[in-house]
Structure formats: structure tokens, C-alpha cells
N, C-alpha and C positions, 0 to 999 in steps of 0.2 A: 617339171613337176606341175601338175594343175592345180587349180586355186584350192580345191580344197586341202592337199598335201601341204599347201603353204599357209595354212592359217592352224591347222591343226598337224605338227611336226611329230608328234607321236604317231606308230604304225596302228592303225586300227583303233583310232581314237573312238572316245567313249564319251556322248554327255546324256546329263542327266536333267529330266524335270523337276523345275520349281510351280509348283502348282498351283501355290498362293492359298492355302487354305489358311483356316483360323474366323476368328468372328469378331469382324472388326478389322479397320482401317489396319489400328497399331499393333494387332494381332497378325493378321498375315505379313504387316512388312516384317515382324520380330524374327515372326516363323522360315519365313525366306531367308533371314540372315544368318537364324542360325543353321538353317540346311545349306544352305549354298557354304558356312564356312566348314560342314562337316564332309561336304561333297568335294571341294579344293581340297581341303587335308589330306584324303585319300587318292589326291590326283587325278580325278576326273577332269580330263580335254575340256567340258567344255560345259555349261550350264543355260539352260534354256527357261527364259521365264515367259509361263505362259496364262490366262486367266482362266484356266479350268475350274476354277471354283471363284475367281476375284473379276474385277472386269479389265478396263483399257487402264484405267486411274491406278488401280493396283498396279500392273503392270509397273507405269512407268515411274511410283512411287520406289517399287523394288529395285528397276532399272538405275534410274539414281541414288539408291543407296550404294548397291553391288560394287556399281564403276569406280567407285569413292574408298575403295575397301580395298581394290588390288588385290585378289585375293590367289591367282596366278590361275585362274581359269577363264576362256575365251569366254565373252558374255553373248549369249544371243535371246531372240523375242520370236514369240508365235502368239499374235492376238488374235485370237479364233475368232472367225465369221468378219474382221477387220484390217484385210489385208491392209488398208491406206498407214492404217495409225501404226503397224509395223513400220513401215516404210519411213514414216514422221519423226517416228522416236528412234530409227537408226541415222538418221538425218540429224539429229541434235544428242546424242550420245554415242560416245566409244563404244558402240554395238559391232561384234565382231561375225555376224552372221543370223539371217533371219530365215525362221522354217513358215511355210505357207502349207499346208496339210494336202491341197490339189491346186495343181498348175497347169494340168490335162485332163481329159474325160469327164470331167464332172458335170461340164454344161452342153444343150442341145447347139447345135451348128452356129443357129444365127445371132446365138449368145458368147459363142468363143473367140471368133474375130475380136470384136470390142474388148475383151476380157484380156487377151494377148498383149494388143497394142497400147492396156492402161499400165500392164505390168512390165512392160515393155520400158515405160516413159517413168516410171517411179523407180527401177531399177537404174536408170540413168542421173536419178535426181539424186539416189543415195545406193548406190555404188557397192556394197558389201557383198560377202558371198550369202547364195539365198541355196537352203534345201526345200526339195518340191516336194511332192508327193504325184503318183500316178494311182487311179486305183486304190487308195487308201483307204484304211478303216472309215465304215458307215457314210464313204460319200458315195452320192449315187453317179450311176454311168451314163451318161445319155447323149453321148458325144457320136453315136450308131457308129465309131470305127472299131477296126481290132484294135486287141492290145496292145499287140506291136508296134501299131501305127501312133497311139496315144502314147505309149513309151517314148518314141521318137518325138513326136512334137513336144514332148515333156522334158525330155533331154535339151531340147534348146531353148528353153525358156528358165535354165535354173544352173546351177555349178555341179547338183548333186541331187541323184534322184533317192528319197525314202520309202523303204518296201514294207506293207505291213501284210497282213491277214484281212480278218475280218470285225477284229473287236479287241479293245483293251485286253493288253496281258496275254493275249491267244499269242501262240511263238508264230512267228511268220514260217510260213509256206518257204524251203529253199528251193522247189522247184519255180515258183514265181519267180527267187531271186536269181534263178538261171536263165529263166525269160525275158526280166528285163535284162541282164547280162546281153544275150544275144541280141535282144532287139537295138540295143546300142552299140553292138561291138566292141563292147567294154572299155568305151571311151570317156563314160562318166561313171564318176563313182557312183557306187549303191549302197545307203546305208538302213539297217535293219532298226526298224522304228515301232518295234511290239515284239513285248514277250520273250524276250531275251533273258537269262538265267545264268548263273555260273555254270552249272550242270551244264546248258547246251552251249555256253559260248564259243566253248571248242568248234564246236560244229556249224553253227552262225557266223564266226568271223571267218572260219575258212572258204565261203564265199561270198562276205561281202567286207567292204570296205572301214565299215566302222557301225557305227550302234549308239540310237537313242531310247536310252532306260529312263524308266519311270516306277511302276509298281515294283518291281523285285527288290525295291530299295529301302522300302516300307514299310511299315508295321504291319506284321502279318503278311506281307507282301502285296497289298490291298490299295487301290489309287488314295484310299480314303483316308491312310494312314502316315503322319509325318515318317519324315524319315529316320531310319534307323542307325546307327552310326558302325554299327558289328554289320548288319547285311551290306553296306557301304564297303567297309572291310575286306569283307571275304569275296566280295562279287571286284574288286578291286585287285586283290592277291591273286584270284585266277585270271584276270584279265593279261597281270605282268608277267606269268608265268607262260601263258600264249606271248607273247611277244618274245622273251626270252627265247622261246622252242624254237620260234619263225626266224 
């Protein structure tokens, strides 16, 4: 079983974004806590806090309450535009897995050597499973390889590669998810990281590996909106009911 089978024991695990909204320190940590325990309730694998709206401080505010809370959901971090401070705060808490949004293609040639061998040496300093991204929403391409080829150097730089489209909430592309499939040989997982639904999960997990939701979770279904506890629910029930089928 590869790493990431082993940290998330459910077939076709599911985590969700914590986005740290609210206005105010003790507002967004309140607001995480009580999403993150609405999100555990209904059995969500796995909870990702990320500062889409809070910064690095939020973050690891949220992080140390979460871990303290046991809440039976694996804890992970995505500090946008801060891979280091990932790395820092998995380093000093029970962080069960950290997502980096691009780990390939993002940078021109003589920028991705150097970029390699820091992720390289910070993965050795703290050790957990990391999801990558290749080609991810709104990061640009400029690495002048194909895809295939940045799939693969993307594959070796992470446990598990993340597939999205082109923008928040857009359902990802499954023919991409069959591209990276191929370009890896389907040696690493591939998990769908945009715009995932109940309606298509059927059709999204039967080729990939598992699923990072956010908006469909939400009010109105909206990045902008807390979480909902009934779309939780129901996006929950059909996910068990695909596992039960499989």
C-alpha cells in the first residue's frame, strides 16, 4: 500500500477545506472550529487548513487548536505562497499531511533546480505525506516542458499528485485526470482538487483516487460562504454510498 493509502484508510478519501474566514483573530479561529467539527461529524478523511482568507498566524492558531481537539480527522496545511512555514508547522505539530498547490511546471528552467533541491531537504526535515499539484488552477506554466514530462518530475517530488481545471469550483477536466494517470503509470495517486459535487462524484472518483472539496460545502455553494452542515451531509451520504457500490 503507498503512503497515501496509509494515512487515509478509507477507499477514495475525501478532505475538506478550512479556509479561515471570519474578521478577526478569534473569529476565524471560532469559525474553523466549528467547521472542522461539522466536517469530522460527517466523516470527512481528512481537513486541510489553509489561509485563503487568514494568513500563516491563522493558520497555525487553527492548527493548534484542531490537534488538541482529536477530532478523528487527519489534520493537514496549505500555507499559500509559503511553502517554508508548511514545512515549520508540520515540523512542530501532529500534521498528518501537507498540500503545496505546484511542485512542477510552475517556474522557468533556471528557477526549478533550486526549487527541487529546497523541497527536497525540507521534506527530509519533516517527513509527512505532501500532496502536489502539476498544472494547477491559476499557476502559470513556464517550465517550456510537456505535460507529461512535468507530470513526471511532479510525481517524484510528492506522495500524490492534485488535478484541477482552471479556476475555483470549475469540475476538473477527467481527461486530464487520464493524462496524468498515463503520464505516471498510475503509480501515484491522483486526487481531484476543484469542483467536485455529489451529482458528479460518481464520475470523478471513478478515476481518481480521492478528492479535495471546498466550495460545494458552503453556503450557497460559494468559497465565500461558511460551511454548511446539510451540504456536508448529503455530499457525505453519496460519497458512502460510492464506496459501498465499489
Amino acid at each position: 500500500m503507498n503512503r497515501f493509502g496509509r494515512t487515509f484508510t478509507n477507499p477514495k478519501p475525501i478532505l475538506a477545506m478550512l479556509h479561515l474566514a471570519g474578521e478577526g483573530r478569534e473569529a476565524k479561529l471560532a469559525q474553523a472550529e466549528e467547521e472542522a467539527r461539522i466536517l469530522a461529524g460527517e466523516g470527512v478523511d481528512g481537513l486541510v487548513i489553509e489561509n485563503y482568507f487568514g494568513d500563516a498566524q491563522d493558520v497555525e492558531r487553527a492548527l493548534d487548536r484542531l490537534c488538541g481537539l482529536r477530532l478523528g480527522s487527519r489534520i493537514g496545511v496549505n500555507v499559500l505562497r509559503d511553502d517554508a512555514t508548511a514545512f515549520a508547522l508540520a515540523a512542530r505539530y501532529p500534521v498528518d499531511f501537507i498540500q503545496i498547490d505546484s511542485v512542477a511546471g510552475h517556474l522557468p528552467p533556471e528557477d526549478d533546480a533550486p526549487f527541487a533541491a529546497e523541497l527536497a531537504a525540507r521534506r527530509t526535515a519533516a517527513p509527512v505525506l505532501l500532496l502536489g499539484g502539476v498544472r494547477f488552477k491559476y499557476k502559470p506554466v513556464l517550465s517550456g516542458r510537456p505535460e507529461a514530462e512535468d507530470v513526471e518530475i511532479g510525481a517524484g517530488r510528492c506522495d500524490a499528485l492534485v488535478v484541477t481545471s482552471n479556476a475555483t469550483a470549475e469540475p476538473t477536466d477527467l481527461d486530464k485526470v487520464a493524462r496524468f494517470r498515463a503520464a505516471t503509470n498510475g503509480a501515484v495517486p491522483l486526487v481531484i482538487g476543484a469542483g467536485m459535487t455529489e451529482a458528479n462524484a460518481a464520475e470523478q472518483l471513478a478515476v481518481a483516487d480521492g478528492a479535495i472539496v471546498g466550495s460545494w460545502l458552503k453556503r450557497d455553494h460559494r468559497d465565500t460562504g461558511p460551511v454548511e452542515a446539510a451540504h456536508v451531509a448529503r455530499f457525505m451520504r453519496a460519497v458512502r454510498s460510492l464506496r459501498i457500490a465499489a
